[in-house]
C-alpha positions in Angstrom: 120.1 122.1 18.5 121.9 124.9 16.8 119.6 124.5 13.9 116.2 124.4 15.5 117.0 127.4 17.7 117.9 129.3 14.9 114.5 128.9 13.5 113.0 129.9 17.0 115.5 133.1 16.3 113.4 133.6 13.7 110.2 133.3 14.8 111.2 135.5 17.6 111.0 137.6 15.2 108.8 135.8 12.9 106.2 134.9 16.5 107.9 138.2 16.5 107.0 139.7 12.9 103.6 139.2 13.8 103.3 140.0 17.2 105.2 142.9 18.8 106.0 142.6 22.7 105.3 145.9 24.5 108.4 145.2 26.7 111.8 145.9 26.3 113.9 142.9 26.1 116.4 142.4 28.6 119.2 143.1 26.7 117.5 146.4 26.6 116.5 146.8 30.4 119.8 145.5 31.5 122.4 146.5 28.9 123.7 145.1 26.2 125.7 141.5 26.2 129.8 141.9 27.0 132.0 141.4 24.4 132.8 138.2 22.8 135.7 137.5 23.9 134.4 137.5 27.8 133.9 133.7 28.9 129.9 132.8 28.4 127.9 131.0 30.1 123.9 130.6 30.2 121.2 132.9 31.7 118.1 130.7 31.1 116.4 132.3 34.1 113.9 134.5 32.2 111.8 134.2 28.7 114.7 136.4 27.2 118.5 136.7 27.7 119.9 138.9 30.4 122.5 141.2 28.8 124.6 140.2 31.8 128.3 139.9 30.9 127.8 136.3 30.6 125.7 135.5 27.6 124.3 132.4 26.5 126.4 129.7 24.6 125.7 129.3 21.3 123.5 125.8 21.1 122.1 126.9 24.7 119.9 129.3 24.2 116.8 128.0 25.8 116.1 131.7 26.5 115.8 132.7 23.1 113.2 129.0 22.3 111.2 130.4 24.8 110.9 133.9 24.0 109.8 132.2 20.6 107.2 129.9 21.6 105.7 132.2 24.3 106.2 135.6 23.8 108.8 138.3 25.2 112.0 140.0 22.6 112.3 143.7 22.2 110.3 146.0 22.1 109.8 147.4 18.6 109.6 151.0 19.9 112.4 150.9 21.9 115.9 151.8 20.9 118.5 152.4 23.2 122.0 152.2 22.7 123.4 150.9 25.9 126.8 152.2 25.6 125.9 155.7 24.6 122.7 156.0 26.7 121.6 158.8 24.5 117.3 158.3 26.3 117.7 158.0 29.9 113.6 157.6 29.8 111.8 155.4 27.8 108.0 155.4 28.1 105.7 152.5 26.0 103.5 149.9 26.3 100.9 147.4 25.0 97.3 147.5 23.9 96.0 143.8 24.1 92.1 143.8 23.0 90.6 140.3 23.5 87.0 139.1 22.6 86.6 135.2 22.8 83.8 132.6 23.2 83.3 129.2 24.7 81.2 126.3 23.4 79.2 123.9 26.0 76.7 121.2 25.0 73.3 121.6 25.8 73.1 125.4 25.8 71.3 127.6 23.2 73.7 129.4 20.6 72.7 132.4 22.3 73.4 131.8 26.2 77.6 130.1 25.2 79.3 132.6 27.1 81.5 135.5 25.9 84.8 137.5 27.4 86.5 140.4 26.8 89.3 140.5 29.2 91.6 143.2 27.5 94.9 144.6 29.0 97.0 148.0 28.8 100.5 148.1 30.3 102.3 150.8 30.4 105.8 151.0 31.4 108.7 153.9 32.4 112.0 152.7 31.6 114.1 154.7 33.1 118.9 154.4 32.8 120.2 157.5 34.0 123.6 156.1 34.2 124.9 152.7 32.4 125.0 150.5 35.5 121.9 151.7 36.7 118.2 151.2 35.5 115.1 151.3 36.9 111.9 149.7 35.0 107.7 150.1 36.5 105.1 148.8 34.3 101.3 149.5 35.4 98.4 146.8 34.1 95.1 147.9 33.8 92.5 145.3 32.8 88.8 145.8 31.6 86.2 143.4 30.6 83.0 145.3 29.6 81.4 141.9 30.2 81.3 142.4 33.9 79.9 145.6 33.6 76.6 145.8 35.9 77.8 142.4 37.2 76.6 141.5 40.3 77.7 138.6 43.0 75.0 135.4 43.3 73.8 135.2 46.8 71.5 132.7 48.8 68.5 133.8 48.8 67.8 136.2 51.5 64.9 137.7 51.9 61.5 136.7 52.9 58.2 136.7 50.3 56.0 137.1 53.6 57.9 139.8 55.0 56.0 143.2 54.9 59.4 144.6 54.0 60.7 142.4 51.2 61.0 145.3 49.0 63.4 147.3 50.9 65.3 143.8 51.6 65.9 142.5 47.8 66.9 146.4 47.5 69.4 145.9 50.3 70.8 142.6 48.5 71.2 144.2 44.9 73.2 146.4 46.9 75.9 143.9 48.1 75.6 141.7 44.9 76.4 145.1 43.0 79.4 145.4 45.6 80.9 141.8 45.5 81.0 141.9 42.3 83.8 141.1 40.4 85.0 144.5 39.3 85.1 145.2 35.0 88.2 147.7 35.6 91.4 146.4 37.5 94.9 147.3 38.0 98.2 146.3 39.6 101.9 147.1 39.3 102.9 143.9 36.8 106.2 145.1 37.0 108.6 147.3 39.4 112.4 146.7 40.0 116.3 148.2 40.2 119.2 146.6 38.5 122.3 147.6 39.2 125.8 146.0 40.2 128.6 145.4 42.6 131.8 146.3 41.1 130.6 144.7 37.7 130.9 141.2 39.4 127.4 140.7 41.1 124.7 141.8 39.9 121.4 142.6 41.5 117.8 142.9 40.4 115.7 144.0 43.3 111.5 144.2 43.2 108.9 142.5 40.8 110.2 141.5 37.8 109.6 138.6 35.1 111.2 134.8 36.0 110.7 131.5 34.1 112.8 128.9 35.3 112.5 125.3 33.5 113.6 124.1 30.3 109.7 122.5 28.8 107.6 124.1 26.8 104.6 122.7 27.5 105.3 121.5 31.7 107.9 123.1 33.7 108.0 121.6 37.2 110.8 123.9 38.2 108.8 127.1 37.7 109.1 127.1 41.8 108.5 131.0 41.8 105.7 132.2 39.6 102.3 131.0 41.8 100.2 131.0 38.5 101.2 128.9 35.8 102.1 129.9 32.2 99.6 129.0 29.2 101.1 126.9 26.8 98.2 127.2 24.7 99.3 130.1 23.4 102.4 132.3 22.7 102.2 135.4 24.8 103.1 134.8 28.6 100.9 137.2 30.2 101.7 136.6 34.1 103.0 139.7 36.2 106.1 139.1 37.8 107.1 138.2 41.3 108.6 140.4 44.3 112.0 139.0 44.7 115.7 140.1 45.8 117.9 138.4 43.2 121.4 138.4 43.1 123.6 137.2 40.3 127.0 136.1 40.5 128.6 135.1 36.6 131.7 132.8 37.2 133.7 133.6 34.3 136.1 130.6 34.5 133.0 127.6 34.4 131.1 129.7 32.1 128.5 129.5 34.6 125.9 131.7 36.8 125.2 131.3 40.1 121.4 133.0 41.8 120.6 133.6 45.4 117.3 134.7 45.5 114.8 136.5 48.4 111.2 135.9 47.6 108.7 138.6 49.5 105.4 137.8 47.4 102.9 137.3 50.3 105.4 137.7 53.4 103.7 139.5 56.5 106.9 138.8 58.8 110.4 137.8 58.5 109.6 134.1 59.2 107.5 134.6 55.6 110.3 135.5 53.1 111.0 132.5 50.9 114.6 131.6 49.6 115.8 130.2 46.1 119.0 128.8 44.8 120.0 128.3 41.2 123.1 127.1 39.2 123.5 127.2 35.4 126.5 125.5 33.7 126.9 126.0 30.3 128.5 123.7 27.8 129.0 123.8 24.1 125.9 121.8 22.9 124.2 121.7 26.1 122.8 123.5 29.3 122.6 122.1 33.1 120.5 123.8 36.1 119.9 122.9 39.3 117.3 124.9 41.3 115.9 124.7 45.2 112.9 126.7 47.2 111.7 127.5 50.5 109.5 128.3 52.4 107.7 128.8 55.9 105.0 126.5 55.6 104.9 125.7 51.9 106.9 122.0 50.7 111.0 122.2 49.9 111.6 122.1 46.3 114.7 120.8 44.4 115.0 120.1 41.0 117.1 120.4 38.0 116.8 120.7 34.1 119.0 119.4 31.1 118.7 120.8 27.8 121.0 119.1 24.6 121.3 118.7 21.2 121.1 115.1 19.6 121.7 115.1 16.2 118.6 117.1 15.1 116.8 116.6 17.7 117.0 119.5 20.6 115.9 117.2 24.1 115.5 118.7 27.5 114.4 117.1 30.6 113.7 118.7 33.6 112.6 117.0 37.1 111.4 118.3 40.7 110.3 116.5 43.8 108.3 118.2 47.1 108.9 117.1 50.2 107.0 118.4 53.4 103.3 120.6 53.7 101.4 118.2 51.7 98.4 119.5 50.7 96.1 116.8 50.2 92.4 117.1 48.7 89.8 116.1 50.7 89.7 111.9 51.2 93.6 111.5 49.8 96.4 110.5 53.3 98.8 113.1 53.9 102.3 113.0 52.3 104.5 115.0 54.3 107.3 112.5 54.6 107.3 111.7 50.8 109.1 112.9 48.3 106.7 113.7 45.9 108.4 113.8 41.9 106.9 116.0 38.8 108.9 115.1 35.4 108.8 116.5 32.2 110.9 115.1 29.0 110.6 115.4 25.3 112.6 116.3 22.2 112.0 118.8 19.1 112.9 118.8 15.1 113.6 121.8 13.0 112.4 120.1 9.8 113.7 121.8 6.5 110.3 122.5 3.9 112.1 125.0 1.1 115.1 126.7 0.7 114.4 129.4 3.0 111.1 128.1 5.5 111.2 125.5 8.1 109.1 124.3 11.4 109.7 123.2 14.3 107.9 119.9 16.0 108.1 118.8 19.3 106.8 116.7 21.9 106.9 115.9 25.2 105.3 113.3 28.2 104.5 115.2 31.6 104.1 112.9 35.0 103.2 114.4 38.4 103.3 112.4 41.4 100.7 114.1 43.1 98.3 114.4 40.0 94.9 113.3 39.7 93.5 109.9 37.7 89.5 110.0 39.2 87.4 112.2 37.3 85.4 112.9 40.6 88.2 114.5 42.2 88.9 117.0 39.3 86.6 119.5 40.4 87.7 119.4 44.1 91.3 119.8 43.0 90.7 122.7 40.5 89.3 124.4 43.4 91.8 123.7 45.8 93.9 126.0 43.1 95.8 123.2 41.9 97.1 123.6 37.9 94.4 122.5 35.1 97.9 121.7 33.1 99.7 120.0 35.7 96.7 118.2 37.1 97.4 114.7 34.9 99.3 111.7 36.9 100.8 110.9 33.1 100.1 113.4 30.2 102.0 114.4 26.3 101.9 116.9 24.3 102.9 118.5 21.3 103.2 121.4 19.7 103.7 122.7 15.7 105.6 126.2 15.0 105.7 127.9 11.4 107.2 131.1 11.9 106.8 133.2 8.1 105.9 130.4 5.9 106.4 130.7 2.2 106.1 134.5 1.2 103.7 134.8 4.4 106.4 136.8 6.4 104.5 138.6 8.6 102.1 135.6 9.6 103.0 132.6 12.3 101.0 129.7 13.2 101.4 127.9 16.8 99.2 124.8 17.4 99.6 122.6 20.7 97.8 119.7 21.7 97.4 118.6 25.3 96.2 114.7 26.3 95.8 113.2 29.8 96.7 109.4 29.9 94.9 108.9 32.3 91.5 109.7 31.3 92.3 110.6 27.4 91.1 113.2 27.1 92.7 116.1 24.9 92.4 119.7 24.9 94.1 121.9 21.6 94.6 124.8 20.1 95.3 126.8 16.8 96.6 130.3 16.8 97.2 132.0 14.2 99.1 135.4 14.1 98.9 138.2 11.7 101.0 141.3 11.5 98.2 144.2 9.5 100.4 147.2 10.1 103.7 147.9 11.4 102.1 148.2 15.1 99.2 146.1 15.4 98.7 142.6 15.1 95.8 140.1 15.1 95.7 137.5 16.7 93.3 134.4 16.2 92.5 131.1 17.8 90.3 128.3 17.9 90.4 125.1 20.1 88.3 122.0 20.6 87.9 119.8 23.9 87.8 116.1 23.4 86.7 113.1 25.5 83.9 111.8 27.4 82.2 114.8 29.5 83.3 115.5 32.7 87.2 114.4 31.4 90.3 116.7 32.5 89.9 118.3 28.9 86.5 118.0 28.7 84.9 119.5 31.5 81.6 120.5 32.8 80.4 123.9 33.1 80.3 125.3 36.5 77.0 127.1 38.3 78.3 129.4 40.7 75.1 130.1 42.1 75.6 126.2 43.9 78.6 125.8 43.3 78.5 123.0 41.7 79.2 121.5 38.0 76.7 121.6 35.5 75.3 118.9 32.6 77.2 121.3 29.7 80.8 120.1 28.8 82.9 122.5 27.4 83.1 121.6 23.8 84.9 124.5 22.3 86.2 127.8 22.4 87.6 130.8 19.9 88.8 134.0 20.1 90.5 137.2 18.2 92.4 139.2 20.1 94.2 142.7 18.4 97.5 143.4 19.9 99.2 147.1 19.2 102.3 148.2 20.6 102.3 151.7 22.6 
């Protein structure tokens, strides 16, 4: 385990050689780690480690796979030495410029659609005494794409009516206005940190949380409402508006969470609670998690992360009990207790004296997932997961963090099947550091199986809203990433 996290160490800063994060790790927000000699225990709460005065064992540092395999680490242009607190104000960000392309069947090279969905954060990181900090990050996206874009109506005016011009006029109008807009924006990020007599420690506001010890399924993610792309290496979710407090227990090398989630609360009755444990052992990390909420299902679940022989293994399980939401046609659940599990294992395997990869894979089965191709589309649109959506899936995924004398490149492919259907979906990115601040970042991915599969699905008309006769076939993209 030691081994393969070592190499994710690396391509933290090999991911993270060739592709700087805009954000200050936590280490950085929150202050740097206690000294040694304090007890540790683990903090796998978030994609990074938490600087709180109970660091990760060594061997357990599921924080630090993450933060290679999907983004996060520190920020290149932030240095800030906790102790001295010389900059009480940090200001940065990231430039993410994204131009990509789908395939479908059927369609004319020059009608496959196109996107340019491009993101600027900025953030104010602002430590005006050591036990104190206070972090705000702004997101502004822009897709020239949409630009003139206009909403597709039923057809509402008359041909007969002496006043057809005037209507159709009237209609541009409030197509123009539903539009979806080409310029966003939206606090990703806004939180305090600060502590109780250096013994419980509180982060209050929106702020990052990945719970789970997968890499490609993590069915204790209770918090975040949209799930993470494992397609690719950057995690670009905002966070989540929650009152965490964090208890270390020094003597069990262990952390204790309470946790207030106000995403979406009108009234008292609306505020969600959370509950996590985290015990920490030499070779090995245990959590156990719960969530609830008015009107949503209870949610318990735990994951297990160890190292066995060379192989690192993590399982993690959840089951939902209560506020079923069934798709149209399926009985209602509400008295079952309804299981997601996720297991696999990964290899760090040796290829010269100074390069390795990592290989992993893992099965996914969801209790509530969907087997009958005619119920994909319903189910998609009932918001559930496109990833989680399988009743029994596997996956796998390749790292190769600075291969050979490449040291500023990385290459991350995954592969995604259903069992069900067999359908796959996959992806190769590769990642290339140009100049100390600016990366590029390329991809290409191919959908495979009969059209109209889970990984192979059909186009969708939103002018009937219904599925078309294209299937998605493949897709590609460059994407230029420059740290602020």
């Amino acid at each position: 385990m030691i081994r393969a996290t070592a190499l994710l160490v690396l391509a933290g800063t090999g991911v993270a050689r060739a592709q700087p994060d805009a954000r200050p790790s936590e280490d950085e927000m929150f202050g740097a780690p206690a000294p040694a000699s304090e007890p540790q225990a683990p903090s796998g709460e978030t994609a990074t480690p938490t600087g709180d005065p109970t660091p990760l064992p060594a061997g357990g540092e599921r924080g630090t796979v993450e933060e290679a395999l999907f983004g996060g680490g520190a920020s290149p242009n932030v240095t800030r030495d906790a102790a001295g607190l010389e900059d009480k104000l940090a200001i940065g960000g990231r430039l993410l410029l994204r131009a990509q392309a789908q395939v479908y069947t059927d369609t004319d090279a020059a009608e496959q659609p196109v996107a340019s969905p491009n993101l600027l954060d900025v953030y104010l990181d602002a430590r005006p005494v050591e036990r104190l900090r206070g972090y705000a990050e702004l997101r502004v996206a822009y897709d020239p794409t949409l630009e003139g874009g206009r909403a597709t109506l039923p057809e509402l005016c008359d041909e007969d009516d002496p006043d057809v011009a005037q209507c159709r006029a009237t209609s541009d109008a409030i197509a123009r206005a539903l539009a979806t807009p080409a310029t966003d924006s939206e606090l990703s990020q806004l939180w305090i940190k600060t502590d109780v007599a250096q013994r419980v420690f509180l982060t209050i506001g929106k702020q990052p949380i990945r719970w789970g010890a997968g890499h490609i399924w993590n069915p204790t993610d209770f918090l975040n409402r949209t799930k993470r792309d494992p397609l690719t290496t950057l995690d670009l979710r905002t966070g989540v508006s929650l009152v965490k407090v964090h208890v270390p227990i020094e003597t069990t090398a262990s952390n204790v969470y309470a946790i207030g989630v106000f995403d979406g609360a009108r009234a008292l009755g609306d505020v969600g609670g959370a509950a996590r444990a985290e015990f920490g052992f030499s070779q090995a990390e245990l959590t156990l998690s719960a969530a609830a909420r008015r009107d949503e299902p209870l949610l318990l679940g735990g994951d297990l992360s160890f190292g066995l022989g060379p192989f690192d293994v993590i399982a993690e399980a959840a089951v939902a009990h209560g506020h079923h939401d069934p798709l149209p046609g399926d009985e209602d659940r509400d008295d079952d207790w309804i299981p997601q599990v996720t297991a696999g294992a990964s290899v760090q395997i040796d290829y010269g004296d100074e390069d390795s990869l990592i290989f992993g894979v893992e099965y996914f089965h969801n209790g509530d997932g969907v087997d009958d191709p005619a119920e994909y589309f319903s189910a998609l649109l009932a918001g559930r997961s496109f990833i989680d959506l399988p009743r029994h899936a596997a996956g796998a995924f390749l790292l190769l963090a600075a291969p050979g004398a490449w040291n500023d490149t990385s290459i991350f492919a995954t592969a995604i099947g259903s069992l069900d259907d067999h359908s796959v979906t996959s992806r190769v990115q590769w990642t290339q550091r140009v100049v100390t601040w600016l990366d590029v970042i390329a991809y290409a991915g191919g959908y495979f199986g009969d059209p109209g599969d889970l990984f192979r699905p059909y186009g969708f008309d939103v002018a009937t809203l219904a599925t078309t006769d294209e299937a998605l076939t493949a897709e590609a993209g460059v994407w230029l990433q420059m740290a602020l």
